[in-house]
C-alpha angles and dihedrals in degrees: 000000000000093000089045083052088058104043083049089058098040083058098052091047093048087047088054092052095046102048085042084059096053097040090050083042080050095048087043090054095051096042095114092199099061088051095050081043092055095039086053094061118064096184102059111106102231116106120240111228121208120191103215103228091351123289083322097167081072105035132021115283107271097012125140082242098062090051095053097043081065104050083048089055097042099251114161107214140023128198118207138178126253126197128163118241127228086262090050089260111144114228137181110261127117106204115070088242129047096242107103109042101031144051095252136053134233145100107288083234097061099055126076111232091249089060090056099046086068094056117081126210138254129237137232096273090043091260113152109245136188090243119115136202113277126215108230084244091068079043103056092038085051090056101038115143084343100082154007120249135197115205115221133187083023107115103093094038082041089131101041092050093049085060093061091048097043092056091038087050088236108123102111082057108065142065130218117200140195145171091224139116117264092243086045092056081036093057091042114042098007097143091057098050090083093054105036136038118255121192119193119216124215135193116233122246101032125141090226098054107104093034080057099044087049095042089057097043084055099051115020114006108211130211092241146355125223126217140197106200108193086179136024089213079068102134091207092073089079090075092061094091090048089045082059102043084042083065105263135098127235111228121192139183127245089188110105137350092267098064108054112033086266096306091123135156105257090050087058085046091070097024112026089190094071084078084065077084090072100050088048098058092048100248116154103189124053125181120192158161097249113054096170097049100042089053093053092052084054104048094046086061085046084250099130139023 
């Protein structure tokens, strides 16, 4: 009895440990400034992950569910979709109607946001849920002090959207992004460039690129750069090392073929070791369509927490 006693206890004590270990690995994940920290420096070796629409393989894409399934995975970004109601509301949607992700039809732009709070979205295999369309209000207060966000289809809406993160406090955790020269975001939203981070986003191969990357190192230094790489024999990958020693990171998408030279997610999905591709190019942020698979490739190489 005595030694059963004792094998009781040494489990409960181990228990305690470990469940003390993964609540401290879950507050580490959700410590923001360590992840601005970590987006700021473009030379640290940990990986930056971004979820594409939020965690949407288990919610629907832009819920308030997606973005919380990867805060609870420890995920550090989350990109996310912005589109301007009827009654000048911003909501979360990426296509420019209504069709595809909810029960109802109709351009974004003809409906009130009251109308489309009564609508509920549709997930990844087309099945009717009980979610609803967020503001990004609802979105950026969600993800307070928990997660980074990127902000797309946001450019043209860019003050408006400052608004909302500047009375949710949020603005050292967003990016705005672009594909626009740095005179053109200067001339723009020039007042704003001091108080949020802009990314510009390139298309790969272009004859301009390096005059605009530099361009942009010179005069702005952004947090990041985003490429579109349409090949991986693209010569101008090798400038990716010099990008991030230059103070800014080099952000790719795992999305679609398209994007990255072939290196894509659902290649990963039957052979992890495709995203090898990414470490050995030097880029430091990688959003993709498969949260869960691509942290556990990091963290296998100790890349991520």
């Amino acid at each position: 009895m005595k030694k059963l006693r004792l094998v009781l206890i040494l489990l409960i004590v181990f228990g305690c440990q470990e469940h003390h270990k993964t609540v401290n690995s879950f507050k580490k994940k959700l410590d923001i400034k360590a992840l601005i920290t970590n987006l700021e420096d473009s030379k640290n070796k940990d990986v930056i992950v971004v979820a594409h629409r939020g965690d949407w393989r288990n919610a629907p894409e832009n819920s308030m569910q997606a973005i919380k399934n990867c805060i609870d995975m420890g995920v550090d970004m989350v990109e996310i979709d912005v589109r301007e109601t009827k009654d000048g509301e911003l909501v979360l949607m990426h296509d420019l109607t209504i069709d595809r992700t909810t029960n109802a039809k109709g351009f974004v732009k003809d409906w009130t946001l009251d109308s489309l709070k009564t609508l509920k979205l549709i997930d990844g295999l087309g099945i009717e849920t009980e979610h609803r369309i967020p503001t990004l209000e609802e979105a950026l207060l969600l993800s307070k002090n928990k997660i980074l966000i990127n902000l797309d289809k946001s450019y043209k809406i860019f003050d408006k959207c400052y608004e909302i993160m500047a009375k949710t406090q949020t603005l050292d955790q967003v990016i705005i992004k672009g594909s626009k020269t740095r005179q053109e975001v200067e001339d723009e939203f020039g007042q704003y460039l001091d108080k949020v981070y802009f990314m510009p986003v390139l298309f790969l191969p272009s004859d301009d690129n390096e005059d605009v990357v530099d361009d942009y190192i010179e005069n702005l230094k952004p947090v990041a750069f985003e490429f579109v790489i349409e090949s991986d024999t693209i010569n101008f990958l090798n400038n990716f090392k010099a990008i991030r020693e230059s103070g800014s990171s080099v952000w790719v998408n795992a999305l679609w073929p398209h994007h990255n030279g072939g290196h894509d997610d659902e290649k990963a999905a039957l052979n992890i070791n495709v995203y090898d591709w990414y470490l050995e190019n030097d880029i430091d942020i990688i959003q993709t369509d498969r949260p869960e698979l691509l942290l556990k490739y990091l963290r296998s190489k100790k890349l991520h927490d």
